[in-house]
C-alpha positions as CSV (number, residue, x, y, z in Angstrom):
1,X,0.0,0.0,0.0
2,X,1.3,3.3,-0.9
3,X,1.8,6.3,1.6
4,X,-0.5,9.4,1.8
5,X,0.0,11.8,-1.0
6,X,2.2,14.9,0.0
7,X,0.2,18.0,0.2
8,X,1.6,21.0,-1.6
9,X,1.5,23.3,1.7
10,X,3.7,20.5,3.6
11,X,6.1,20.7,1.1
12,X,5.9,24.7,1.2
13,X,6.7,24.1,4.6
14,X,9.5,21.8,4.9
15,X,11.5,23.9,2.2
16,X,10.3,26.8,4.8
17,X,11.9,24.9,7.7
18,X,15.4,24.4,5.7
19,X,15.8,27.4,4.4
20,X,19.0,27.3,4.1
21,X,19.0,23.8,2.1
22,X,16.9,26.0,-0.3
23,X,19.5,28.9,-0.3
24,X,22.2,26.8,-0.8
25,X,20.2,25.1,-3.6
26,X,19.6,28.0,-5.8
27,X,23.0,29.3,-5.3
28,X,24.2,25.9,-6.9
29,X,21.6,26.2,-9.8
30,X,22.9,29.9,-10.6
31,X,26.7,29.0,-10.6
32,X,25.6,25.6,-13.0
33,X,23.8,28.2,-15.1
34,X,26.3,30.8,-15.2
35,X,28.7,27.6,-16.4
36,X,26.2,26.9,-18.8
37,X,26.5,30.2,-20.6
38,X,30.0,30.5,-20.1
39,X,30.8,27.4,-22.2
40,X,27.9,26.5,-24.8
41,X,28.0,29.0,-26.9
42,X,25.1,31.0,-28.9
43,X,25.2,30.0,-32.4
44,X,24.4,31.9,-35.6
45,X,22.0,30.4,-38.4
46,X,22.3,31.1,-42.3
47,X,20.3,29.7,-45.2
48,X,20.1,29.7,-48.7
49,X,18.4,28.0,-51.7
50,X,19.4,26.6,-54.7
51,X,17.2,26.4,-57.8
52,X,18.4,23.4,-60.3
53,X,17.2,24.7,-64.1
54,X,16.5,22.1,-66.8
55,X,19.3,22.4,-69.9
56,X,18.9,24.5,-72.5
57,X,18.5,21.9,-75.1
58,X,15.2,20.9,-73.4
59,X,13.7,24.9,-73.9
60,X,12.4,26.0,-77.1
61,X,14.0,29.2,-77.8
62,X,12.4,32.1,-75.9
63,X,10.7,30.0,-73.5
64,X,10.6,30.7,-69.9
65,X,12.7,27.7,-67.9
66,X,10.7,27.9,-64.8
67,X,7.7,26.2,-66.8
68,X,9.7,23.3,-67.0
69,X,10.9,22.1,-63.7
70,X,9.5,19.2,-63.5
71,X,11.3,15.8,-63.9
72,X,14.1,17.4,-61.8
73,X,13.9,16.5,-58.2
74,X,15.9,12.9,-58.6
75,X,19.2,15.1,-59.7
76,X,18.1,18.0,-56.7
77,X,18.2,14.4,-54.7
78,X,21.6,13.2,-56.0
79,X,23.4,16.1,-55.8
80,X,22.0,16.9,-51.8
81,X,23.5,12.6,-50.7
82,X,26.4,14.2,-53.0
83,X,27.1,17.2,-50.9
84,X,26.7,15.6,-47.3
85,X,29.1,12.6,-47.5
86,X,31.5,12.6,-45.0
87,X,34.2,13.3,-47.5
88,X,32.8,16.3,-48.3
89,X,32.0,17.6,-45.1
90,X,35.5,16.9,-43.6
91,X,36.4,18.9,-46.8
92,X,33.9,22.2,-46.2
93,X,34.6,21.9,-42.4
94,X,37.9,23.3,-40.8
95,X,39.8,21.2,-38.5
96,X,38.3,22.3,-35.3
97,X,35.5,24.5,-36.2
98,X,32.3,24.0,-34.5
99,X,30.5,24.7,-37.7
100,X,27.3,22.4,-39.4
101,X,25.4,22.4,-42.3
102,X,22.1,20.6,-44.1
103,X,21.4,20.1,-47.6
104,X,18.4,18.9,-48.3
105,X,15.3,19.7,-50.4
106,X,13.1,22.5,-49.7
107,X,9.4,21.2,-48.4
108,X,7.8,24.5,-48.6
109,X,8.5,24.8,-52.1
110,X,7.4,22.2,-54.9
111,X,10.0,21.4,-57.4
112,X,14.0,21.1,-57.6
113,X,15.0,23.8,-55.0
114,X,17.4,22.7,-52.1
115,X,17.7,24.0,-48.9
116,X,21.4,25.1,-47.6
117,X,21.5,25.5,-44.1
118,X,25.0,26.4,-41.7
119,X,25.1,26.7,-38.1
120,X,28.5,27.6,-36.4
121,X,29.2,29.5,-33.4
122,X,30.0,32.6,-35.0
123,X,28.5,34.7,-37.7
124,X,31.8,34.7,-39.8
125,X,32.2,31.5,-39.8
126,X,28.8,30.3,-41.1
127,X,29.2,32.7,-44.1
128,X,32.3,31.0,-44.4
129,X,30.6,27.4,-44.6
130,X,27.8,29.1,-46.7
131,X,29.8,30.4,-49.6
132,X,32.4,27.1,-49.4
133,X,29.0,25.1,-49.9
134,X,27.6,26.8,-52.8
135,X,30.7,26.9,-54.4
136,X,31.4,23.3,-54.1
137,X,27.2,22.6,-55.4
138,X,27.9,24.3,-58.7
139,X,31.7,22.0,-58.9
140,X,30.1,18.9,-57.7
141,X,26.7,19.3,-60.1
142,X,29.2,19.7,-63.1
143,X,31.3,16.1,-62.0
144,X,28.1,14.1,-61.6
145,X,26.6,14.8,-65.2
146,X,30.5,14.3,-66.6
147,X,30.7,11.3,-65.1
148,X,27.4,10.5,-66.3
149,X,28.5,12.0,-69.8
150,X,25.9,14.2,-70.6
151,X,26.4,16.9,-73.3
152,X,27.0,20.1,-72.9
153,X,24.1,21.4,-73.8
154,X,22.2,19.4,-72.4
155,X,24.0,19.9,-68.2
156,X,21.8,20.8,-65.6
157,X,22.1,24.3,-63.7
158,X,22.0,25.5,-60.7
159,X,21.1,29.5,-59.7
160,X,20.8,30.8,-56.1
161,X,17.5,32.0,-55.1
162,X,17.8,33.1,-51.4
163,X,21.0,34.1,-49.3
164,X,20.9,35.4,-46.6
165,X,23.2,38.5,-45.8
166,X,22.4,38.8,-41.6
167,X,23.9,35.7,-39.7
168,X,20.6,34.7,-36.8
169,X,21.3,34.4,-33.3
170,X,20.0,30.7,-32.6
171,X,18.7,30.7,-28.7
172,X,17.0,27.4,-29.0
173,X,19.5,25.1,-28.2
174,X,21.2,27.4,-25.3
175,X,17.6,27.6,-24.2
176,X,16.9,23.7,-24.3
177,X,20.0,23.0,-22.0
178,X,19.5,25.9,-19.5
179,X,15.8,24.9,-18.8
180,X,17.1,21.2,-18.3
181,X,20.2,22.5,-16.0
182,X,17.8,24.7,-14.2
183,X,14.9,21.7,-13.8
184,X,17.4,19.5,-12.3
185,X,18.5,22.0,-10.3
186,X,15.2,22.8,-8.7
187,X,14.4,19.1,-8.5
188,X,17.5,18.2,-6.4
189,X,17.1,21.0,-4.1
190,X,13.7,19.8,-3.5
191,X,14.1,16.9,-2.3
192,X,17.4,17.6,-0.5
193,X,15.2,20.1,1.5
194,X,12.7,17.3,2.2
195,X,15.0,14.8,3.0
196,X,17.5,16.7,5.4
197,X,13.6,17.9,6.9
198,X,12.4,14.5,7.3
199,X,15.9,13.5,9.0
200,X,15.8,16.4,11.4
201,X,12.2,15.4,12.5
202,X,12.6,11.8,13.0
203,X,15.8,12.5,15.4
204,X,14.1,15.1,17.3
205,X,11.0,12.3,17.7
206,X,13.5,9.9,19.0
207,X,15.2,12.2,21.5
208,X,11.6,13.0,22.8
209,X,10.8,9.5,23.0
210,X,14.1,8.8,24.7
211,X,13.8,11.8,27.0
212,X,10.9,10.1,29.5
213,X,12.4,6.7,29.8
214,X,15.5,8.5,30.9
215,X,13.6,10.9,33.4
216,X,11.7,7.4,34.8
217,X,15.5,5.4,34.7
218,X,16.7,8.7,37.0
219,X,14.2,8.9,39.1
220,X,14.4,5.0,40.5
221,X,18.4,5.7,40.9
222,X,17.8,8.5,43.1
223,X,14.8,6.8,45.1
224,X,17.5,3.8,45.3
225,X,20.0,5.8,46.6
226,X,19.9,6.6,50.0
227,X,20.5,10.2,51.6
228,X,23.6,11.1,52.9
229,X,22.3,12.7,55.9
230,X,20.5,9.7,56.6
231,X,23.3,7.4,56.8
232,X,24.1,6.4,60.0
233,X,20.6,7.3,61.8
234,X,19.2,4.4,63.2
235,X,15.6,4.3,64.7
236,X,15.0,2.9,68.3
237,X,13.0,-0.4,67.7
238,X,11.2,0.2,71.7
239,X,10.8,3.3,72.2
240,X,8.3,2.6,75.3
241,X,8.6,4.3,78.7
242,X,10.9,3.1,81.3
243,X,9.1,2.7,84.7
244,X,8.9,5.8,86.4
245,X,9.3,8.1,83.4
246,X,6.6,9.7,81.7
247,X,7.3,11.5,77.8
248,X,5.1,13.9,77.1
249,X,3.5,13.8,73.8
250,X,1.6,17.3,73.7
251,X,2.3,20.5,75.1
252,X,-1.4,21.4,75.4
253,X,-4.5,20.0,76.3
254,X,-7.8,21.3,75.0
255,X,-8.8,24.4,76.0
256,X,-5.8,25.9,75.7
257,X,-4.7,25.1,79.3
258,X,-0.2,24.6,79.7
259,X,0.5,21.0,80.6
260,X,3.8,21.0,83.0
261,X,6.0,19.3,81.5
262,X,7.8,16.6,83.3
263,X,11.4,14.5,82.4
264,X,10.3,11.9,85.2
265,X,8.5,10.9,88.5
266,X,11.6,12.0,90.2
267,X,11.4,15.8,89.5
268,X,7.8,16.4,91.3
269,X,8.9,17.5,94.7
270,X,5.6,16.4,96.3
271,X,6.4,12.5,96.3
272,X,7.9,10.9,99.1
273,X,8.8,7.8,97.6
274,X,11.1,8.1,94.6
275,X,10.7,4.5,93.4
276,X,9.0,4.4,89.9
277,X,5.6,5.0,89.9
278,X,2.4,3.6,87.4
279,X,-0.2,5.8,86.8
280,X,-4.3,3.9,86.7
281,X,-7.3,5.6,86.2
282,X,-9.5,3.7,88.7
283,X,-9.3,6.9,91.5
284,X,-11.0,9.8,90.9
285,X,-10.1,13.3,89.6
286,X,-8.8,15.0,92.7
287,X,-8.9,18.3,91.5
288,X,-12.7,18.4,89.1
289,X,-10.7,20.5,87.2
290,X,-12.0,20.2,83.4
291,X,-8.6,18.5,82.1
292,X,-8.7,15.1,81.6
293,X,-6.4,14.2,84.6
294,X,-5.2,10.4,85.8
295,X,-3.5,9.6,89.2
296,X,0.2,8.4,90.0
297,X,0.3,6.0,92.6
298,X,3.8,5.6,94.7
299,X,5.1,2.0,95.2
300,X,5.3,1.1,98.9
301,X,7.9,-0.6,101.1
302,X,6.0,-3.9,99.8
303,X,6.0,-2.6,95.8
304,X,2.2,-2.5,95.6
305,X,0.5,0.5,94.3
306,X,-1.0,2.6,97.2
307,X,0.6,0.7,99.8
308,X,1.5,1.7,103.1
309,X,3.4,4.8,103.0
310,X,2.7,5.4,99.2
311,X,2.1,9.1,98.2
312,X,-0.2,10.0,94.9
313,X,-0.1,13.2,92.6
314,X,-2.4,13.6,90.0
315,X,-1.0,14.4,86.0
316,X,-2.8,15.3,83.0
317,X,-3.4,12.5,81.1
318,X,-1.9,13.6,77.9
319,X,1.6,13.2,79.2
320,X,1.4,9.5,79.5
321,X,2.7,8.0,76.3
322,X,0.6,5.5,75.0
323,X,3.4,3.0,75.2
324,X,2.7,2.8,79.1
């Protein structure tokens, strides 16, 4: 299955994105076409015709020999094939000279007239070729019918009808390989702008696909990795109250009332009995104040709460850890 056509616009686009693919592009099409006109050449065009006449032993005496031309287009034929062997045209044609030239018959015209036709790269020179043709049409027309030996009288001639005096600039074939140079051109820089486009899009889609993984892959390292500061810090398994200390949790109580805030048993100055001390919550509140209070009772001599000689002082109840 094929891909989606291309939309103009996303080409537009893509050559918009690499400019300078573009720039660089059409920089390269100017110097091939500057090349281009730097070394083909303009070439110059001139043409003439040549009328073959029937002998004069075929015309009554008086009579006009352009009413009888026919009968003549086998020799116009013959002397054209004549004219254009390669003999010939190595002898018309300087050694190194750009110059070329038809012979053939004349289609706009009915009847025996040839067409001469030079092209070389300068105007001189394709008078040059012209004249050296012409010239050599009149010598060659004369060997054919000796060779064929044909009277006098009765030779075939040959009058120019047309030559031209202005050499013509010729822009068609400079033309031709400029629009192809320039075509290609264009064409290459086209799709060099798409391509290095599409390469620069695909990487940066990779990079953004590659960019989370990476992110993910960083974060589990650090969560791995423990902190610094931590290292070293170890957590008491128990971290329950020793008999006859009491942590307090809270520095308030509800209300807003100030808790006291006690280390130990041992820092109250109204027990007797510094031996450790457990705290219950069967006595009453001593004090019917609104905190939620509980009552220490002091060991005795015998290590039984509120024994003989044992002392109580009532806390707030909210500086008993929950551990005790």
């Amino acid at each position: 299955m094929g891909g989606a056509p291309v939309k103009l616009s996303e080409l537009i686009r893509a050559m918009g994105r690499r400019w300078y693919v573009v720039l660089a592009g059409l920089l390269v099409v100017t110097g091939l076409a500057y090349l281009t006109l730097r070394f083909i050449p303009l070439t110059y065009d001139v043409k003439s015709s040549v009328l073959l006449l029937p002998p004069t032993s075929t015309l009554e005496e008086g009579s006009n020999p352009f009413l009888n031309l026919g009968g003549l287009d086998v020799a116009a034929g013959v002397l054209a094939k004549s004219l254009t062997d390669s003999e010939t045209t190595d002898t018309v044609v300087p050694t190194g000279s750009k110059a070329k030239y038809t012979v053939e018959k004349d289609a706009s015209v009915s009847g025996s007239v040839l067409e001469v036709a030079v092209s070389d790269t300068s105007a001189s020179g394709a008078f040059r070729t012209l004249n050296a043709i012409l010239t050599l049409a009149d010598t060659r027309m004369a060997d054919l019918q000796v060779s064929a030996k044909a009277l006098p009288k009765s030779e075939i001639r040959l009058m120019v009808i047309t030559n031209n005096t202005v050499a013509e600039p010729n822009y068609s074939a400079l033309a031709r390989t400029l629009i192809v140079v320039i075509a290609v051109g264009l064409v290459f820089t086209l799709l060099l702008a798409i391509s290095v486009d599409a390469l620069v899009r695909r990487r940066a889609i990779r990079k953004q696909r590659a960019t989370p993984r990476t992110t993910r892959r960083s974060r589990r390292t650090s969560a791995a990795t423990p902190d610094p500061a931590d290292v070293g810090t170890t957590v008491p398994e128990d971290d329950s109250v020793d008999a006859g200390t009491i942590v307090a949790e809270h520095d308030s109580v509800e209300g807003g009332a100030k808790v006291p805030e006690y280390a130990s048993l041992e820092d109250s100055t109204d027990l007797d009995d510094p031996g450790p001390r457990h705290p219950t919550r069967d006595e009453p509140d001593p004090t019917g104040a609104d905190a939620d209070y509980i009552v220490l009772a002091a060991l005795g001599p015998d290590d039984t709460p509120g024994g003989p000689g044992a002392d109580t002082q009532p806390i707030p109840s909210t500086l008993v850890s929950e551990n005790t």
